[in-house]
PyMOL Python script that loads the backbone (N, CA, C, O; Angstrom):
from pymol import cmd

cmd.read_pdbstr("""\
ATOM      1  N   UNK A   1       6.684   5.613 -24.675  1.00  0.00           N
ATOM      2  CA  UNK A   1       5.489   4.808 -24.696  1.00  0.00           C
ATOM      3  C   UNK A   1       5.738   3.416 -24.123  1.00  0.00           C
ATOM      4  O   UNK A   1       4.892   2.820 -23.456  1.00  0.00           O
ATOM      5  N   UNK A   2       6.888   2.951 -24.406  1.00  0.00           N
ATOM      6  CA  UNK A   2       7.091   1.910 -24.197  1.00  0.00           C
ATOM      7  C   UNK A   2       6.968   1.527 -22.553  1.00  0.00           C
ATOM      8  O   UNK A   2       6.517   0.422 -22.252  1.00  0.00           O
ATOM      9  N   UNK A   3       7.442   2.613 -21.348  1.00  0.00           N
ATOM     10  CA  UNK A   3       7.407   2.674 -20.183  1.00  0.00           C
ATOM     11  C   UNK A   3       6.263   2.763 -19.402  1.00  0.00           C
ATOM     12  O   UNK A   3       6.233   2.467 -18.208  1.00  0.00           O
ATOM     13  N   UNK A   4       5.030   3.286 -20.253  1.00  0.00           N
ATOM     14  CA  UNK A   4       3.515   3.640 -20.122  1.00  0.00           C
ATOM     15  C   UNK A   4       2.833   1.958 -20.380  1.00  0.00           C
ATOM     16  O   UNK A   4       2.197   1.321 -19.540  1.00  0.00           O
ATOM     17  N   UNK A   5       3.134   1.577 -21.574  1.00  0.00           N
ATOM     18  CA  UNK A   5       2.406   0.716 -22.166  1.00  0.00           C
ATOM     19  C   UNK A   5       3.226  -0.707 -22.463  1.00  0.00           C
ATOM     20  O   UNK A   5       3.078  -1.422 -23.453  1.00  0.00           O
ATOM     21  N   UNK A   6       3.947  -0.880 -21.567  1.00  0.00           N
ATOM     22  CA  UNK A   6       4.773  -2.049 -21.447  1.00  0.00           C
ATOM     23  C   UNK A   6       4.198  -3.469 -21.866  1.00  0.00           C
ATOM     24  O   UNK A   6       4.724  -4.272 -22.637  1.00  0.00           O
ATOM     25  N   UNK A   7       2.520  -3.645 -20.909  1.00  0.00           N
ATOM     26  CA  UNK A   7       2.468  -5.144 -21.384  1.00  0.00           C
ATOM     27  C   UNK A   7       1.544  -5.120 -22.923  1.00  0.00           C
ATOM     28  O   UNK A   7       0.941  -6.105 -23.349  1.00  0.00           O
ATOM     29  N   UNK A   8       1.589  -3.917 -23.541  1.00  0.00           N
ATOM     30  CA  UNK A   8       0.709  -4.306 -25.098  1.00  0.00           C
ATOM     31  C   UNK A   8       2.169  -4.293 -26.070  1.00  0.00           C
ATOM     32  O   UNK A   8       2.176  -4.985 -27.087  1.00  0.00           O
ATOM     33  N   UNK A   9       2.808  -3.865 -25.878  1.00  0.00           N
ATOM     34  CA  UNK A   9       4.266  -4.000 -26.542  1.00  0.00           C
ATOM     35  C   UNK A   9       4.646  -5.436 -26.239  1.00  0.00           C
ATOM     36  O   UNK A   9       5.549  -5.826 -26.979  1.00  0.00           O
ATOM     37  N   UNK A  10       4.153  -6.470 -25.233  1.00  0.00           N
ATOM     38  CA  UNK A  10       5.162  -7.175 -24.977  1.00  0.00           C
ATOM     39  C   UNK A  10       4.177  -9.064 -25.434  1.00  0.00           C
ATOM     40  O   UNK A  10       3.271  -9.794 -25.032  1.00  0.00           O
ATOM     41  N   UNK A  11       5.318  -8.946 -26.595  1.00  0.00           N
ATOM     42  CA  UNK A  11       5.003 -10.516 -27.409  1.00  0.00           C
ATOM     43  C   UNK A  11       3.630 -11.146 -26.706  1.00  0.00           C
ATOM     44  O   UNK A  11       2.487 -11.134 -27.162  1.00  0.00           O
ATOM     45  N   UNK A  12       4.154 -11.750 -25.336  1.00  0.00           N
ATOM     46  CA  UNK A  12       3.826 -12.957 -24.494  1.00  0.00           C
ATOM     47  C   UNK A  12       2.088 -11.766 -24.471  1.00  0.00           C
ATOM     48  O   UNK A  12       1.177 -12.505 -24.842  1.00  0.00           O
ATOM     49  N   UNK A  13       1.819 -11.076 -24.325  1.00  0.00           N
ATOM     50  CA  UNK A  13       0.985 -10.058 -23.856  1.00  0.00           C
ATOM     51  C   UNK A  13      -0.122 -10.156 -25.221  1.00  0.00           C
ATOM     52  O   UNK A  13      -1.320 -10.431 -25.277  1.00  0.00           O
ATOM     53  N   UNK A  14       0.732  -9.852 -26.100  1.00  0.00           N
ATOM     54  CA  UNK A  14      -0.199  -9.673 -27.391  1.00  0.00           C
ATOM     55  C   UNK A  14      -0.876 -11.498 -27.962  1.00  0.00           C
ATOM     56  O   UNK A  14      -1.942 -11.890 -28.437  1.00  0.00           O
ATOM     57  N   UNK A  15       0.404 -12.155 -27.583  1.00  0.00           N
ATOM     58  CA  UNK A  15      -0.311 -13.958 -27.769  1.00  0.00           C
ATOM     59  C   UNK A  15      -1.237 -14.078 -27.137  1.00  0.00           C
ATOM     60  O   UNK A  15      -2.104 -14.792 -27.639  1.00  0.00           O
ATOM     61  N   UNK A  16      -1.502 -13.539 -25.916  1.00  0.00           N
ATOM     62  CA  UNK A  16      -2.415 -14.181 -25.096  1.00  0.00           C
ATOM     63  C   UNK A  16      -3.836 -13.632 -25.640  1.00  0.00           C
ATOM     64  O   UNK A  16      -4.907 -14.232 -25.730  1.00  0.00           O
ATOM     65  N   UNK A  17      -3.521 -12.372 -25.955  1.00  0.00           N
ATOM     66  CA  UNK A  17      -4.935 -11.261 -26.136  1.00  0.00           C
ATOM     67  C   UNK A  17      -5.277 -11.972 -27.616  1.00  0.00           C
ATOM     68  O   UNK A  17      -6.476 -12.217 -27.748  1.00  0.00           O
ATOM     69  N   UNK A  18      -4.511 -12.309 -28.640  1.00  0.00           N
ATOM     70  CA  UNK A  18      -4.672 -13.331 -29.805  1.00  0.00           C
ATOM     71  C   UNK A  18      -5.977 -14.828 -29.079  1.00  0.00           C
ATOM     72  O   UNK A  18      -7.154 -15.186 -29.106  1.00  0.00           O
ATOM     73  N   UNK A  19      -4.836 -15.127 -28.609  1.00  0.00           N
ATOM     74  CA  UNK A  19      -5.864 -16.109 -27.852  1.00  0.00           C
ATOM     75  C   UNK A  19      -6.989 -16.124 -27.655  1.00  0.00           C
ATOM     76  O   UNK A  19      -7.724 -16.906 -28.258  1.00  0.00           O
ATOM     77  N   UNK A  20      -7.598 -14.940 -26.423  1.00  0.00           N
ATOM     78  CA  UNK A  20      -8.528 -14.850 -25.719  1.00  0.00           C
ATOM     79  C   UNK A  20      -9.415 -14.262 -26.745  1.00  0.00           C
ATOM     80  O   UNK A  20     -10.589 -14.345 -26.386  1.00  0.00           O
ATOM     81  N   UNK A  21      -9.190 -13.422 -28.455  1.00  0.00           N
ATOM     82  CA  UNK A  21      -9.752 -13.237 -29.345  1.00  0.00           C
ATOM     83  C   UNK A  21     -10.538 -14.509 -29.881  1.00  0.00           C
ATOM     84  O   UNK A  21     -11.767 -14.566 -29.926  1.00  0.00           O
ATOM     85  N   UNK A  22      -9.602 -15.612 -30.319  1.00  0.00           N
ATOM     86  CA  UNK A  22     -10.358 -16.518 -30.628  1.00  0.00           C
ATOM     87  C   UNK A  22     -11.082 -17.406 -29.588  1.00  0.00           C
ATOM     88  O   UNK A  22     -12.202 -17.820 -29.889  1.00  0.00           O
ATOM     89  N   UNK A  23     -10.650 -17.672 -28.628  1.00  0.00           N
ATOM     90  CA  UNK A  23     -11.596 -17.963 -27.554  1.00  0.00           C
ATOM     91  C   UNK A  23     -13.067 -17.365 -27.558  1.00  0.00           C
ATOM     92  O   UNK A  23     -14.072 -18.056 -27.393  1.00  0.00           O
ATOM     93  N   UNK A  24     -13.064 -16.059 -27.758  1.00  0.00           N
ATOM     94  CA  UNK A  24     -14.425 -15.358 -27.953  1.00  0.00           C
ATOM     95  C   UNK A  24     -14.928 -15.709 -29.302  1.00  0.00           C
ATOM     96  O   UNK A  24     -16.156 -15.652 -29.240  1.00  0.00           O
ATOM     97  N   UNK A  25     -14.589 -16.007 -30.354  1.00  0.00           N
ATOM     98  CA  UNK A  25     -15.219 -16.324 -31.431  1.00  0.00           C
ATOM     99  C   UNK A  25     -15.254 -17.512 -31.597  1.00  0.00           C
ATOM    100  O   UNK A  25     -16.040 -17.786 -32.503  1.00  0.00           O
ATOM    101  N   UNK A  26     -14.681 -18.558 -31.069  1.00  0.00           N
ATOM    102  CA  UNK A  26     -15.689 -19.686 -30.564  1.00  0.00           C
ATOM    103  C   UNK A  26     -16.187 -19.960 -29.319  1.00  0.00           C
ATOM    104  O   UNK A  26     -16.056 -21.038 -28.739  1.00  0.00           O
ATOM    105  N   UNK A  27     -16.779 -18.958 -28.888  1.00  0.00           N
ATOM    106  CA  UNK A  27     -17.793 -19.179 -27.644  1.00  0.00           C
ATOM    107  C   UNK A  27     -17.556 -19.436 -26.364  1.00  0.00           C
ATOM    108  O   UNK A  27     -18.394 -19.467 -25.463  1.00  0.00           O
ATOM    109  N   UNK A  28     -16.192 -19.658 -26.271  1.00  0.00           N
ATOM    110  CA  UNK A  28     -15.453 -20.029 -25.112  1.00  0.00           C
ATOM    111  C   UNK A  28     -15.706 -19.155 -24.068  1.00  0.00           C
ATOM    112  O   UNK A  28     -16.375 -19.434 -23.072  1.00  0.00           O
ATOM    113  N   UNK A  29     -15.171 -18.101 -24.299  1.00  0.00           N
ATOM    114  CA  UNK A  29     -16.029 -16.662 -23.105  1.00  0.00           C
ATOM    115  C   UNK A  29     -16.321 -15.402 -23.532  1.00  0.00           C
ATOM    116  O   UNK A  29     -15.982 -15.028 -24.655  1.00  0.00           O
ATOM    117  N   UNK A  30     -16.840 -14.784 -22.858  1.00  0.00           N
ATOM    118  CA  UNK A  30     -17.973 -14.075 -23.042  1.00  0.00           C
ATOM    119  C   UNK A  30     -16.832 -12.598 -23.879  1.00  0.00           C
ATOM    120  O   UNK A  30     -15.715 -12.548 -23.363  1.00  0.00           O
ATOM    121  N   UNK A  31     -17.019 -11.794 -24.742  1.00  0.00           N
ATOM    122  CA  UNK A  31     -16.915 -10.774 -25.130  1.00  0.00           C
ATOM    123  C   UNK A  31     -16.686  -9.867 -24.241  1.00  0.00           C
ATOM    124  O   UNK A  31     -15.690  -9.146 -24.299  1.00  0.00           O
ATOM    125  N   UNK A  32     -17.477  -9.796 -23.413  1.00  0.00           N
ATOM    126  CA  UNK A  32     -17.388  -8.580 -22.467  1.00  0.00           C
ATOM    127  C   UNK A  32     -16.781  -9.013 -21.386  1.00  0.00           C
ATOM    128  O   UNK A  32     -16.445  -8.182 -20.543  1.00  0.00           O
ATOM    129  N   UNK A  33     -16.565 -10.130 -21.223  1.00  0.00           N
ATOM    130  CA  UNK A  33     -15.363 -10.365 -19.790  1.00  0.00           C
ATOM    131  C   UNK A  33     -14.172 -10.126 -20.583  1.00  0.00           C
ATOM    132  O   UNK A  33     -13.583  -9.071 -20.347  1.00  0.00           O
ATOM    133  N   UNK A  34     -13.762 -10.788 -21.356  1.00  0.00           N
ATOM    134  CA  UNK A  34     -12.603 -10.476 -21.789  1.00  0.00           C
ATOM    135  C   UNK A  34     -12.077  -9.238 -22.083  1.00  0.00           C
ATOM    136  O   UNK A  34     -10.891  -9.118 -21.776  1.00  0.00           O
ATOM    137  N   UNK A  35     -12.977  -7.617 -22.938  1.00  0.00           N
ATOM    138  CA  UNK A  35     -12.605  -6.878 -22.634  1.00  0.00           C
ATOM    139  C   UNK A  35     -12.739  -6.117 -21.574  1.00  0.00           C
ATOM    140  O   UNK A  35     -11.760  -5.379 -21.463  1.00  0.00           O
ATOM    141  N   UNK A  36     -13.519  -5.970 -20.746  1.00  0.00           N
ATOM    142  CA  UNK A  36     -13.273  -5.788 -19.264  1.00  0.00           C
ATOM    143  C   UNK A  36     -11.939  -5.664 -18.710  1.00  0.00           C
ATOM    144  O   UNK A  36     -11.442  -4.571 -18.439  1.00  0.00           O
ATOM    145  N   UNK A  37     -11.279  -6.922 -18.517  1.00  0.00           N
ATOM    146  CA  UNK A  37     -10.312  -7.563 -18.579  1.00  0.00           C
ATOM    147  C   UNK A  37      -9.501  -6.243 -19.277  1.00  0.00           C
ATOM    148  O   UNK A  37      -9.220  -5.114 -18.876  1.00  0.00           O
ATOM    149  N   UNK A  38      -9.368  -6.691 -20.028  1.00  0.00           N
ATOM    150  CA  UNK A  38      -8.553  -5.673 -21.091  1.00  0.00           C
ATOM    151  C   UNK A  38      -8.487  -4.100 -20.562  1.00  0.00           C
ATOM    152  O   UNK A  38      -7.428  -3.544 -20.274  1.00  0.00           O
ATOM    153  N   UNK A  39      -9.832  -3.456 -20.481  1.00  0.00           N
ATOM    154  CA  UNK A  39      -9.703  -2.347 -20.124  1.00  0.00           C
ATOM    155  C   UNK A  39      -9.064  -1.580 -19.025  1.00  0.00           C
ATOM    156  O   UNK A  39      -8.490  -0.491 -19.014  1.00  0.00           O
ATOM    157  N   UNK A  40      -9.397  -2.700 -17.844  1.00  0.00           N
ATOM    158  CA  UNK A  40      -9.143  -2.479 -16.648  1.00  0.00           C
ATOM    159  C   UNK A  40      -7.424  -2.604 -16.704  1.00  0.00           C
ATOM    160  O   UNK A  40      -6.824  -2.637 -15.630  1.00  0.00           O
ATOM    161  N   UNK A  41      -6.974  -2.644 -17.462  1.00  0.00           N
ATOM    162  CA  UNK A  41      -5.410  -2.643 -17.509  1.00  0.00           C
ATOM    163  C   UNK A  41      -5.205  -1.588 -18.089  1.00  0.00           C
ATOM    164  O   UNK A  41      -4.726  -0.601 -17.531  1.00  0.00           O
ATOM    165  N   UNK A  42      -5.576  -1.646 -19.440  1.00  0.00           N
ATOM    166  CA  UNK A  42      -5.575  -0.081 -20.133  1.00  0.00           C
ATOM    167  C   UNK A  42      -5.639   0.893 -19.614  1.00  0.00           C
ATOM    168  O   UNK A  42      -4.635   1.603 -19.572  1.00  0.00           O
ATOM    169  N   UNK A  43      -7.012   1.364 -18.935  1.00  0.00           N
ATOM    170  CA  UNK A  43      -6.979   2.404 -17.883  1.00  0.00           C
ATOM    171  C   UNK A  43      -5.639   2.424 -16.876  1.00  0.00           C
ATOM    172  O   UNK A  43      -4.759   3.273 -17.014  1.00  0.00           O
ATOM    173  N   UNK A  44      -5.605   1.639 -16.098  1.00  0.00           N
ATOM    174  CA  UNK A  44      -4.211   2.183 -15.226  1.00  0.00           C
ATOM    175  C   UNK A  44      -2.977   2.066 -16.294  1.00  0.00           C
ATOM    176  O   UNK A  44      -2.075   2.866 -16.045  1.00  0.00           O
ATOM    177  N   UNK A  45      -2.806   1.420 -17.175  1.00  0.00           N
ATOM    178  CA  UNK A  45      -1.301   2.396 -18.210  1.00  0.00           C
ATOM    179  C   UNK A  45      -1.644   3.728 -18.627  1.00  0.00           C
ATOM    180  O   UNK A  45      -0.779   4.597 -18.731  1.00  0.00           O
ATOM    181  N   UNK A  46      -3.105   3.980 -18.920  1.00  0.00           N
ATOM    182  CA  UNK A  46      -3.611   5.705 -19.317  1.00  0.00           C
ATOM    183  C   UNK A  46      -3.147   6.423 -18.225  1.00  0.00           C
ATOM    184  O   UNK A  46      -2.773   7.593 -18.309  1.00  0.00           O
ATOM    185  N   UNK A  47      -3.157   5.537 -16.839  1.00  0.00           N
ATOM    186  CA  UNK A  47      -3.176   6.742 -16.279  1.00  0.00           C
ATOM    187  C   UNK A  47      -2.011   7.085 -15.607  1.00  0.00           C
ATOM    188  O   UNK A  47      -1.848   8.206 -15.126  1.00  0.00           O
ATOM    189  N   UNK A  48      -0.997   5.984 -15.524  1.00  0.00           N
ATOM    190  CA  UNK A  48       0.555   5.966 -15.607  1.00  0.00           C
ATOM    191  C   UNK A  48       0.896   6.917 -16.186  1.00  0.00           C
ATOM    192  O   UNK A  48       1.524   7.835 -15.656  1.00  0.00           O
ATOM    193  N   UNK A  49       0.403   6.868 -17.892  1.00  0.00           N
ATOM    194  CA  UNK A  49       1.410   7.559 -18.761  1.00  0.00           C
ATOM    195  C   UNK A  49       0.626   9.295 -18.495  1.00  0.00           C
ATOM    196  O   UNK A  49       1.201  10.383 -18.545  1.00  0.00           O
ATOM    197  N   UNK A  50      -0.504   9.072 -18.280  1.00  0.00           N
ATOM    198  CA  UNK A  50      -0.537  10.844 -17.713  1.00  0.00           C
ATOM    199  C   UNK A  50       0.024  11.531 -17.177  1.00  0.00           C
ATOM    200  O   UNK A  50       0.196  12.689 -17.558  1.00  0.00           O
ATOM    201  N   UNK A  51       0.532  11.010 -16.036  1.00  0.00           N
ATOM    202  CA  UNK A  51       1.718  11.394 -14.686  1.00  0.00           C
ATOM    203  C   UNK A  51       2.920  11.503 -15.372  1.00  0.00           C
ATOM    204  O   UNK A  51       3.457  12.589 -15.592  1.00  0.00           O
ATOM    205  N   UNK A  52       3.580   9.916 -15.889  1.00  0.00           N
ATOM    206  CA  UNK A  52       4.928  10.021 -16.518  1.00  0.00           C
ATOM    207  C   UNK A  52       5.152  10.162 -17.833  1.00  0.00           C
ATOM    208  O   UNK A  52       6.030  11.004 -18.026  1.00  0.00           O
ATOM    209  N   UNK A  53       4.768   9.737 -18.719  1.00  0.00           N
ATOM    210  CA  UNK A  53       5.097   9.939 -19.904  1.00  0.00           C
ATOM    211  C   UNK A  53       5.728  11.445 -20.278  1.00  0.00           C
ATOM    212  O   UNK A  53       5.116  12.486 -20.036  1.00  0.00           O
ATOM    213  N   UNK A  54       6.851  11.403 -20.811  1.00  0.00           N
ATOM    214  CA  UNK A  54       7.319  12.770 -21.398  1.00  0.00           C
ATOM    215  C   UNK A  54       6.412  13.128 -22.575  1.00  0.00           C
ATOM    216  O   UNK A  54       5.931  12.436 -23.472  1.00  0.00           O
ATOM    217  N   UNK A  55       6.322  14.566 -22.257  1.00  0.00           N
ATOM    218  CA  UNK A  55       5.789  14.835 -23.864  1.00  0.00           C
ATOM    219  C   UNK A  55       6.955  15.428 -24.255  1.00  0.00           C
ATOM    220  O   UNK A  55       7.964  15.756 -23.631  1.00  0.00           O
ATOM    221  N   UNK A  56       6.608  15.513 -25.498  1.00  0.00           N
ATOM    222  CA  UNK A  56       7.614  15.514 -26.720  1.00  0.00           C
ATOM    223  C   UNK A  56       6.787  16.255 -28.111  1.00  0.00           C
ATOM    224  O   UNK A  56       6.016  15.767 -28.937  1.00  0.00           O
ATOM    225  N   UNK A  57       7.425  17.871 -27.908  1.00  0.00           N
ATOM    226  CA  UNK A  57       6.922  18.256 -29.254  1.00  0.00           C
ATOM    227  C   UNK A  57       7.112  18.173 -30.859  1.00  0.00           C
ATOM    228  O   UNK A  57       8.295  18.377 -31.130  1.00  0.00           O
ATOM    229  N   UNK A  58       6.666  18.040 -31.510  1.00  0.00           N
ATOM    230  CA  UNK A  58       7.076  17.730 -32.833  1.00  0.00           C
ATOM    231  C   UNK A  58       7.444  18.884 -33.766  1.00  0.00           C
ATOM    232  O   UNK A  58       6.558  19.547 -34.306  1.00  0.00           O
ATOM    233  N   UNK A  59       8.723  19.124 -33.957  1.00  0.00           N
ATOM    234  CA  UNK A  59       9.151  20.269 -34.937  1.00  0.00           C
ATOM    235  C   UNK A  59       9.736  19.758 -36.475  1.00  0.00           C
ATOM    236  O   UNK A  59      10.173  20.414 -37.420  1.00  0.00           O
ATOM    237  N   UNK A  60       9.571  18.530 -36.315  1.00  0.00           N
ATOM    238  CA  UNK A  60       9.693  18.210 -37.687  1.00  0.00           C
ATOM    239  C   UNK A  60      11.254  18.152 -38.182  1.00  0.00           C
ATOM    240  O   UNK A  60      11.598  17.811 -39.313  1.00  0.00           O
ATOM    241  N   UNK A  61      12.101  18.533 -37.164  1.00  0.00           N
ATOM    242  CA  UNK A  61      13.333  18.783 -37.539  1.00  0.00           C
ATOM    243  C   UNK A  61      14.323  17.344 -36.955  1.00  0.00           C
ATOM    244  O   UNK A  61      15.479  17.239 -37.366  1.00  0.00           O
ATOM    245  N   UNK A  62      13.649  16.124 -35.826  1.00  0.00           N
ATOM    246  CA  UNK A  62      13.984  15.359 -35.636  1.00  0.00           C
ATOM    247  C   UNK A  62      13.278  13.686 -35.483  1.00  0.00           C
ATOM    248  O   UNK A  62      13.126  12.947 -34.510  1.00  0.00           O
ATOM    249  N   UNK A  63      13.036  13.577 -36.587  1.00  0.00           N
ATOM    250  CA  UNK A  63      12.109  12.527 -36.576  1.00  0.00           C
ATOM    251  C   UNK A  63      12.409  10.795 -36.037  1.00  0.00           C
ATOM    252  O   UNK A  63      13.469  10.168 -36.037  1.00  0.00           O
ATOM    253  N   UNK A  64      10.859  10.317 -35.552  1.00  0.00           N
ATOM    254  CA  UNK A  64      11.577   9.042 -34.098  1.00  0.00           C
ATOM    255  C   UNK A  64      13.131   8.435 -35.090  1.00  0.00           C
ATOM    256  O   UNK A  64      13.485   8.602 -36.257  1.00  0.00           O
ATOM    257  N   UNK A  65      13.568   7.895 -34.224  1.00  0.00           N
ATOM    258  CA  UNK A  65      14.653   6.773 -35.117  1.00  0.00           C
ATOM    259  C   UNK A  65      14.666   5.693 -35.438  1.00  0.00           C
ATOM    260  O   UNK A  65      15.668   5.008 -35.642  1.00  0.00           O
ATOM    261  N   UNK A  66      13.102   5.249 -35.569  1.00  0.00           N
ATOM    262  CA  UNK A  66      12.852   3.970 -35.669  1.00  0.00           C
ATOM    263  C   UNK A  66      12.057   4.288 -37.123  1.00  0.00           C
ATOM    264  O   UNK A  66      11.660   3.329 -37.785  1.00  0.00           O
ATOM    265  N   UNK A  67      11.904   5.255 -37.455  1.00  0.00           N
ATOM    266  CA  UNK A  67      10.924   5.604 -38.926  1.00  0.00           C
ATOM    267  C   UNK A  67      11.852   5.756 -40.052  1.00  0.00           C
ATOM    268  O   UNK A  67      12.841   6.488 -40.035  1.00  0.00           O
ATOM    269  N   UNK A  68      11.345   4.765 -41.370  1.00  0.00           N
ATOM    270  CA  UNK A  68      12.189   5.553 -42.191  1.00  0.00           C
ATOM    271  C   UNK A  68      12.064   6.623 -42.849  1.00  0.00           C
ATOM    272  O   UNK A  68      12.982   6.918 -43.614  1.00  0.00           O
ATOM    273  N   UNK A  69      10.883   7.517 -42.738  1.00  0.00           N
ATOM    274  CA  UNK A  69      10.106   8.774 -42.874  1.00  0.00           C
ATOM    275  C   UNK A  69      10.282   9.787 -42.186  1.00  0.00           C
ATOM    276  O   UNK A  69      10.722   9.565 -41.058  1.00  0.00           O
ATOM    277  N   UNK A  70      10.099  10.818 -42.453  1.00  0.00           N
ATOM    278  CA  UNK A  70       9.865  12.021 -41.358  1.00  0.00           C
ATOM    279  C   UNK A  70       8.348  11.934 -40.888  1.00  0.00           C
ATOM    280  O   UNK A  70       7.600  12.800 -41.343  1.00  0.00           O
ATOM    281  N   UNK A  71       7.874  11.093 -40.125  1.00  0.00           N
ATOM    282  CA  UNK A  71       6.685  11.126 -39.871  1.00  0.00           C
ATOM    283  C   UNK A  71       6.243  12.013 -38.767  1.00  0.00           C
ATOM    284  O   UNK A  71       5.032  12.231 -38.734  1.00  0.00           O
ATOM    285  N   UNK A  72       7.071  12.635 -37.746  1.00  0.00           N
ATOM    286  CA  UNK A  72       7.150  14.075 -36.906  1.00  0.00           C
ATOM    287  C   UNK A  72       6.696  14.737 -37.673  1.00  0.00           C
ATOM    288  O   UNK A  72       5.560  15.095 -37.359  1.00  0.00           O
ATOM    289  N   UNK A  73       7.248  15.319 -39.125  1.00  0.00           N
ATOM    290  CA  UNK A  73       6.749  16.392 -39.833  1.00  0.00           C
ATOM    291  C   UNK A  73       5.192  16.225 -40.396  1.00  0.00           C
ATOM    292  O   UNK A  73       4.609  17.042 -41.109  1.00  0.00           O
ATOM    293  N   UNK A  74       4.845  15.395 -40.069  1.00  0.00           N
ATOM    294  CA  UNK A  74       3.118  15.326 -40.846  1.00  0.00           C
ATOM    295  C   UNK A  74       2.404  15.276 -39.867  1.00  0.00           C
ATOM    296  O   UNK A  74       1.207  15.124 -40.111  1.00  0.00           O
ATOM    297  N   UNK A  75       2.775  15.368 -38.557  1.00  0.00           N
ATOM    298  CA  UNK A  75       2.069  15.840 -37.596  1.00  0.00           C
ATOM    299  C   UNK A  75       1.173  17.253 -38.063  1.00  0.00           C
ATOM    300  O   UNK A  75       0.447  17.822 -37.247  1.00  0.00           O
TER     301      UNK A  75
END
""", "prot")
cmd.dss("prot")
cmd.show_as("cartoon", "prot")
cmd.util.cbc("prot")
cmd.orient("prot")
């Protein structure tokens, strides 16, 4: 995911979108430019990760290594 969706993973990425949140709730700009904005990025990582992203089935027998759960298995 991380290779698909690089700039929502990435700090500097998520401050700014913080930002441009409150910017919209005080009036600064418009709601819909900003997600616009937003989307139009989203869409081309969707459609990155269509092409590349590995899939990866879940058998429950190796769960991510970042969980302290078996959260594979409740798939």
């Amino acid at each position: 995911m991380l290779e698909s969706f690089a700039d929502i993973f990435d700090v500097r990425y998520t401050a700014r979108m913080e930002d441009q949140l409150d910017d919209i709730e005080e009036g600064k700009i418009d709601w819909r430019e900003a997600m616009g904005e937003f989307y139009e990025r989203f869409t081309k990582d969707l459609e990155t990760a269509e092409t590349q992203m590995t899939k990866r089935q879940a058998d429950g027998k190796n769960p991510p290594t970042c969980c302290a759960t078996n959260a594979v298995s409740r798939w």
